[in-house]
N, C-alpha and C positions, 0 to 999 in steps of 0.2 A: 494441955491439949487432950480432949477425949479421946478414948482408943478405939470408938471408930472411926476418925476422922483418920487417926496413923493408922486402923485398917486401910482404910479409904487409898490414902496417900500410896503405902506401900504397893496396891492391888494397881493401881493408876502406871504408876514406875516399872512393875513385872510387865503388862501390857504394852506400853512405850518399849523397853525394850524388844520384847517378841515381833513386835511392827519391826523395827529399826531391821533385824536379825533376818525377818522375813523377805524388806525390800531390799536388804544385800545379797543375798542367797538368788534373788529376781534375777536384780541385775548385773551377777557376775555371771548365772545362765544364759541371761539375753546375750551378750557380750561373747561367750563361748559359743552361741548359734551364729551370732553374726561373724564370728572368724570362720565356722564350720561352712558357710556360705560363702564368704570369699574363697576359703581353699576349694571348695565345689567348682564354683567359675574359673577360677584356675584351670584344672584340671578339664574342662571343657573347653575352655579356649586356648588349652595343649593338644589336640586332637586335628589333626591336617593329614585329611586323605588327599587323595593324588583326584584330579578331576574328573576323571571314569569312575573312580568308587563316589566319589558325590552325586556325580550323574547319575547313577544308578541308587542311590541313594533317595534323592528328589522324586525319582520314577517310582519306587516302589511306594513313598508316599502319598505322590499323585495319585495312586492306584489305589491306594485304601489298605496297604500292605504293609503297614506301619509296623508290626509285629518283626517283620521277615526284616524292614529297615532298620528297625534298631539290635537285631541280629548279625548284619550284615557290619553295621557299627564297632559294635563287640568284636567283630573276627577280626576286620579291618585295622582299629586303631588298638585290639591289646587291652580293653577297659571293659569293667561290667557293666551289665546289660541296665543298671539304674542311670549311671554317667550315658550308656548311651543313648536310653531313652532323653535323659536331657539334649543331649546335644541333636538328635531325632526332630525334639519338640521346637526348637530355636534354630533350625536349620530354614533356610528362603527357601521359595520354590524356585525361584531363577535370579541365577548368579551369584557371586562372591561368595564368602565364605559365613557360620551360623551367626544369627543375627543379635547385637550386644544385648 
């Protein structure tokens, strides 16, 4: 066998593995964002104000006071102000509780 061909060989094998290396590294990242997002939802759909803090809630979104609402959030349910901008953001304007 000529020795560039087991250059060739050898150089081929280094790359194949780095791929391999590469798309494991992917997808045990993907994998720990997609758990980082289930426990997110969680934690949002742990969040149960009493019905006057909703309603007041839905008002100040109505209003264009979305800042003050997901403040109001924060005070309310004990969680930071990113958890409560989601649950802000997934809140209905009327009725029930934030929307799946």
């Amino acid at each position: 066998m000529d020795a560039r061909y087991f250059l060739l060989a050898i150089g081929i094998a280094w790359a194949i593995s780095e791929l391999v290396g590469y798309l494991r590294k992917r997808r045990k990242g993907e994998e720990a964002w997609e758990a980082s997002q289930a426990a997110k939802e969680d934690v949002i759909d742990s969040i149960h104000l009493s019905p006057e803090e909703e309603d007041l809630i839905r008002q100040l979104k109505r209003e264009g006071r979305r800042v003050e609402a997901i403040k109001q959030v924060s005070e309310f349910a004990g969680v930071d102000l990113k958890t409560a901008k989601r649950y802000v953001s997934r809140l209905r304007m009327h009725g029930g509780n934030s929307a799946p």
